[in-house]
ChimeraX commands (.cxc) that place a marker at each C-alpha (Angstrom):
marker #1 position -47.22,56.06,1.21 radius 0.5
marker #1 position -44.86,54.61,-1.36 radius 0.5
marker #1 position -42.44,57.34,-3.03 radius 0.5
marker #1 position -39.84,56.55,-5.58 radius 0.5
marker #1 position -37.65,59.14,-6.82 radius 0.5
marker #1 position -35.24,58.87,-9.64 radius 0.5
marker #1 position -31.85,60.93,-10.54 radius 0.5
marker #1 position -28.78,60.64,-12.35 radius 0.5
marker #1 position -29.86,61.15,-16.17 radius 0.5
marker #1 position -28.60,63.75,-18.49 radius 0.5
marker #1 position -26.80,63.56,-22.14 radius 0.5
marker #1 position -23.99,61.30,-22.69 radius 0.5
marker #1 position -21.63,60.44,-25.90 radius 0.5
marker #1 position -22.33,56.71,-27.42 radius 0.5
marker #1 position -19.42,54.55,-25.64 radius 0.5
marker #1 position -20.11,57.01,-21.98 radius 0.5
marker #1 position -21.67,56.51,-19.05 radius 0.5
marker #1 position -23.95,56.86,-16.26 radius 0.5
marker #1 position -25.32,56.19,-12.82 radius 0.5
marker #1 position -29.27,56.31,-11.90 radius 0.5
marker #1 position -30.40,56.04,-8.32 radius 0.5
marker #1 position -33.42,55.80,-6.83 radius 0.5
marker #1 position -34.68,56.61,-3.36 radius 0.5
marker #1 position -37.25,54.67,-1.97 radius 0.5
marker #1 position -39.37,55.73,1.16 radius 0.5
marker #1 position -42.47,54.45,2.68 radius 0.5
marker #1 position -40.50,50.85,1.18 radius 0.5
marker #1 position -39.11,48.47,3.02 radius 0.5
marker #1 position -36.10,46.64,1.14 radius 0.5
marker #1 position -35.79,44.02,3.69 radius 0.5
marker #1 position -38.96,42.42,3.22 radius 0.5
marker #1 position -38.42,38.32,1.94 radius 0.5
marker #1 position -39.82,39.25,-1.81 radius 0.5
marker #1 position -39.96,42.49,-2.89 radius 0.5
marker #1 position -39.02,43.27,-6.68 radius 0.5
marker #1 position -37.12,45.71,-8.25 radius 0.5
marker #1 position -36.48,47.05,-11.05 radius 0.5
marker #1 position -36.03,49.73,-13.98 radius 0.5
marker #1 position -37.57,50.07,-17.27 radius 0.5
marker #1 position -37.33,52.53,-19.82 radius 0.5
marker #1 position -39.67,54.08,-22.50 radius 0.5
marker #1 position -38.17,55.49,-25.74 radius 0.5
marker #1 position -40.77,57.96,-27.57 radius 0.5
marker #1 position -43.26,56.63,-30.12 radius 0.5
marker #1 position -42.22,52.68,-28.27 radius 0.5
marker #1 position -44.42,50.65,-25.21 radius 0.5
marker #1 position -42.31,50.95,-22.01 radius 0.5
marker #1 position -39.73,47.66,-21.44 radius 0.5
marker #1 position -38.06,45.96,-18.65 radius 0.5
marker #1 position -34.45,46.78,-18.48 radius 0.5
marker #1 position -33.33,45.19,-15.31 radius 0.5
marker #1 position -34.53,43.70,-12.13 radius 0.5
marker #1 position -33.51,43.05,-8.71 radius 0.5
marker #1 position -35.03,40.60,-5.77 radius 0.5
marker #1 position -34.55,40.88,-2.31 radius 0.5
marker #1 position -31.69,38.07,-2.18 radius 0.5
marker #1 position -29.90,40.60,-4.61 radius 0.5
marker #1 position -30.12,37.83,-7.69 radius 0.5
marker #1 position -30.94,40.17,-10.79 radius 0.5
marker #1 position -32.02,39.47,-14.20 radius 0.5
marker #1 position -31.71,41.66,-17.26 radius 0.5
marker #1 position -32.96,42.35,-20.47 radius 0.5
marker #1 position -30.92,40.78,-23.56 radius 0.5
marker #1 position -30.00,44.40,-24.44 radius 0.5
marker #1 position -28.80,45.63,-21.79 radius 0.5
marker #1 position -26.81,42.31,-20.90 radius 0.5
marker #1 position -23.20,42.86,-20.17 radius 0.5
marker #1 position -23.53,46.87,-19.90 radius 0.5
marker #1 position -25.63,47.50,-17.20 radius 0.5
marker #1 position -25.66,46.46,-13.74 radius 0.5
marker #1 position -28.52,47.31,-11.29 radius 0.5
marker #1 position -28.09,46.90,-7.38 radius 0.5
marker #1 position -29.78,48.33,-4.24 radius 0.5
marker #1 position -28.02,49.34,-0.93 radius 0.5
marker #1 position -31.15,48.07,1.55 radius 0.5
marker #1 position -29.79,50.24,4.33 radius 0.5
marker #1 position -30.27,53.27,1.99 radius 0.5
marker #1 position -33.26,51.78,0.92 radius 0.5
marker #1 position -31.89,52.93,-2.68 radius 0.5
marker #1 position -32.12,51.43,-6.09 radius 0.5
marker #1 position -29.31,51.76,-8.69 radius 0.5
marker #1 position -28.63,51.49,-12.47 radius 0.5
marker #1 position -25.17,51.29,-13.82 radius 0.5
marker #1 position -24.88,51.84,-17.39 radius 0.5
marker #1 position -21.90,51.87,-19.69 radius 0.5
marker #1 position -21.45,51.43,-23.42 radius 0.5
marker #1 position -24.84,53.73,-23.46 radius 0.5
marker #1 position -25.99,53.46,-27.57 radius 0.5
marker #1 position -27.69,56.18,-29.20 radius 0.5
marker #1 position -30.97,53.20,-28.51 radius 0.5
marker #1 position -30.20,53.31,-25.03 radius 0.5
marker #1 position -32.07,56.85,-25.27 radius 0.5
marker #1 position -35.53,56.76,-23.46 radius 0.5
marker #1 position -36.97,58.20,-20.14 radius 0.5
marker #1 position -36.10,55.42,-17.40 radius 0.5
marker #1 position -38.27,54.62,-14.62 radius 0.5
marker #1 position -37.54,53.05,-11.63 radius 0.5
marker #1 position -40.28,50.58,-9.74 radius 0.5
marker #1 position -41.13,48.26,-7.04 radius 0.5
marker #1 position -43.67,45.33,-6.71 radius 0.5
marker #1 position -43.56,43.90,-3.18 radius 0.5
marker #1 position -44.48,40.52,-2.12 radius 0.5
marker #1 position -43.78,39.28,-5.70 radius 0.5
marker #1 position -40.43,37.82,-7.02 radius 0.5
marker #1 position -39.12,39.09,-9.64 radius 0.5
marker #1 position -39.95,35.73,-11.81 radius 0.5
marker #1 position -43.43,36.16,-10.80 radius 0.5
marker #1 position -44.30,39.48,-12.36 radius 0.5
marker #1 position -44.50,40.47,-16.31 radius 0.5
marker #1 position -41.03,42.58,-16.08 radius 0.5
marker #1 position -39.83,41.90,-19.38 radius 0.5
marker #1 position -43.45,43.14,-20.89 radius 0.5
marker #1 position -42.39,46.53,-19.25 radius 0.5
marker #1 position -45.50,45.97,-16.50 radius 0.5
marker #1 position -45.43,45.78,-12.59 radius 0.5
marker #1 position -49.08,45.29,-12.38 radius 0.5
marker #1 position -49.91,46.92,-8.73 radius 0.5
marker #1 position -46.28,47.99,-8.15 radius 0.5
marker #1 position -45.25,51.82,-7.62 radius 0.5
marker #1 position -43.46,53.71,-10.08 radius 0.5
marker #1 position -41.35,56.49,-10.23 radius 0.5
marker #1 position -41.71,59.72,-12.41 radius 0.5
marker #1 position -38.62,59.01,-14.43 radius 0.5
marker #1 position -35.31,60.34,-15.46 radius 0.5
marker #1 position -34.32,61.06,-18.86 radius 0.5
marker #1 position -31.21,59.40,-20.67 radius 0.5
marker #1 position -29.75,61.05,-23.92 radius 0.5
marker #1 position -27.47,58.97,-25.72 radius 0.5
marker #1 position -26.02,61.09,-29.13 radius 0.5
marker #1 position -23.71,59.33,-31.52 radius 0.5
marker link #1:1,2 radius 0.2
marker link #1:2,3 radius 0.2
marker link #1:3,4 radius 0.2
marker link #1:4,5 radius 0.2
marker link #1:5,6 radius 0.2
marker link #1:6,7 radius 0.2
marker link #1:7,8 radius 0.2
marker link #1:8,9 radius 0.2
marker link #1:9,10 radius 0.2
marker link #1:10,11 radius 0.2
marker link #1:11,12 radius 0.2
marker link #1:12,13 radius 0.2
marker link #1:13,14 radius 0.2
marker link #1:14,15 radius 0.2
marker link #1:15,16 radius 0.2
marker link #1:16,17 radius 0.2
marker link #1:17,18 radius 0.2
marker link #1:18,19 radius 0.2
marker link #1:19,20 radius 0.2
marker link #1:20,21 radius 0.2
marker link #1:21,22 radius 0.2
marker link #1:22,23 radius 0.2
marker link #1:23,24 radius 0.2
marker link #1:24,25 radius 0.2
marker link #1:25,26 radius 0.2
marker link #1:26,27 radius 0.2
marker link #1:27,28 radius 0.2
marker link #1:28,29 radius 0.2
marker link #1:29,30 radius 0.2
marker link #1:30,31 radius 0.2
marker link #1:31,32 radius 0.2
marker link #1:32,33 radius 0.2
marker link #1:33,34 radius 0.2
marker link #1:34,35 radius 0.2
marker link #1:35,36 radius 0.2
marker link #1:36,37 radius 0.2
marker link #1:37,38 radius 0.2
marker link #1:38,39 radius 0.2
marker link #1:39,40 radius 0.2
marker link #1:40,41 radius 0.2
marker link #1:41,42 radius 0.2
marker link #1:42,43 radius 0.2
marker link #1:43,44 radius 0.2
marker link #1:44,45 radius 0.2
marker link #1:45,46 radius 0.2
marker link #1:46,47 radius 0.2
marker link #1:47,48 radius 0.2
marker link #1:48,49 radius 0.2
marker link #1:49,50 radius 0.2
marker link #1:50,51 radius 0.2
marker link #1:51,52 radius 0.2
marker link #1:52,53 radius 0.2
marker link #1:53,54 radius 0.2
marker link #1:54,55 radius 0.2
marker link #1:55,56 radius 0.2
marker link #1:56,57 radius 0.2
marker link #1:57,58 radius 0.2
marker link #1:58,59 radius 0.2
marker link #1:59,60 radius 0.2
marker link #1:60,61 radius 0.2
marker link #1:61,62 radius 0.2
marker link #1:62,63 radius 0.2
marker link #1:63,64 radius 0.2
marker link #1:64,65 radius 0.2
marker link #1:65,66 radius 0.2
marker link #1:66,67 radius 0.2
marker link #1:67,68 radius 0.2
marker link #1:68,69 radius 0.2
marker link #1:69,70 radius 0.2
marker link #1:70,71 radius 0.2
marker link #1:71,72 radius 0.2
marker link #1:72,73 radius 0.2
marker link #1:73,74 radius 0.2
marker link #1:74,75 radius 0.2
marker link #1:75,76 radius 0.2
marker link #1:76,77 radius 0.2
marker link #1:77,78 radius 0.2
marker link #1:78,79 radius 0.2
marker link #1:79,80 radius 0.2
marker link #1:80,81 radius 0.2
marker link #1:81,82 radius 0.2
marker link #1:82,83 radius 0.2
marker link #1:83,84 radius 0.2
marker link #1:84,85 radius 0.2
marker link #1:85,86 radius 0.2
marker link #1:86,87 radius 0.2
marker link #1:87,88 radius 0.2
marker link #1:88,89 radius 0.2
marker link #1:89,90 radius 0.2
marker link #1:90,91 radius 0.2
marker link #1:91,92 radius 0.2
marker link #1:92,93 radius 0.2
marker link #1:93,94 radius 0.2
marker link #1:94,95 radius 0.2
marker link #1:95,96 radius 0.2
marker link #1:96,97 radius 0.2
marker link #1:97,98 radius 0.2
marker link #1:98,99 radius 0.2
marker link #1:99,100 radius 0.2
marker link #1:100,101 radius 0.2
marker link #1:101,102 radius 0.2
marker link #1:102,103 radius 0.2
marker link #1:103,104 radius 0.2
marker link #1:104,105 radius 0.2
marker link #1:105,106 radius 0.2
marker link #1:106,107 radius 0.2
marker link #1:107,108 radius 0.2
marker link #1:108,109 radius 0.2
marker link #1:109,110 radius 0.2
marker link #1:110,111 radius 0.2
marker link #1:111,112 radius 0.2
marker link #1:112,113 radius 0.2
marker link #1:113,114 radius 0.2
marker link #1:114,115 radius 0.2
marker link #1:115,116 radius 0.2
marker link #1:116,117 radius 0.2
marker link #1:117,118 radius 0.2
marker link #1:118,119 radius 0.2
marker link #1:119,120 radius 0.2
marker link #1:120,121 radius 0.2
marker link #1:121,122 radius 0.2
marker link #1:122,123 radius 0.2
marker link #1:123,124 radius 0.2
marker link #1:124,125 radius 0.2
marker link #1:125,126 radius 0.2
marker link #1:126,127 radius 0.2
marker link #1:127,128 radius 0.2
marker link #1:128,129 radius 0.2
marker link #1:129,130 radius 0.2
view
């Protein structure tokens, strides 16, 4: 069984930072495709791809985000990880981390905020005040 567990949010200044992990089990990071990635949902907005990471460690963000965040994965810790600096008051939205196996990440509908028949986390919150 697939289990994806997210940490690291809390409140931050605009201009601050933060770090989200994620800890994979039942997941095996090794595998030749497996995509991952995090996306966020802000309240009252459809959930959107943030950032996304394949096996082969090539990632591919959202305009956005482009430049301030910086996701990577340590396979032997089979853990999933979101850098974010600059945060914006906009930046606020629960994040959720998620995995579609077997896929690359240019073969799945990340940047509609979908994984269709990946797993999902149950999110971390991120509060960005001016």
């Amino acid at each position: 069984q697939v289990q994806l567990v997210e940490s690291g949010g809390g409140s931050v200044q605009a201009g601050g930072s933060l770090r989200l992990s994620c800890a994979a089990s039942g997941l095996s990071f090794s595998i030749s495709e497996n995509c991952m990635g995090w996306f966020r949902q802000a309240p009252g907005k459809e959930r959107a791809g943030v950032a996304v990471i394949d096996s082969d460690g090539s990632t591919i963000y959202a305009d956005s985000v482009k430049g301030r965040f910086t996701v990577s994965q340590d396979n032997a810790k089979a853990t999933l990880y979101l850098q974010m600096n600059s945060l914006k008051p906009e930046d606020t939205a629960m994040y959720y981390c998620a995995s579609r196996p077997y896929l690359t990440c240019a073969s799945t509908s990340w940047r509609r905020g979908r994984f269709d028949s990946g797993y999902w986390g149950q999110g971390t919150q991120v509060n960005v005040s001016s």
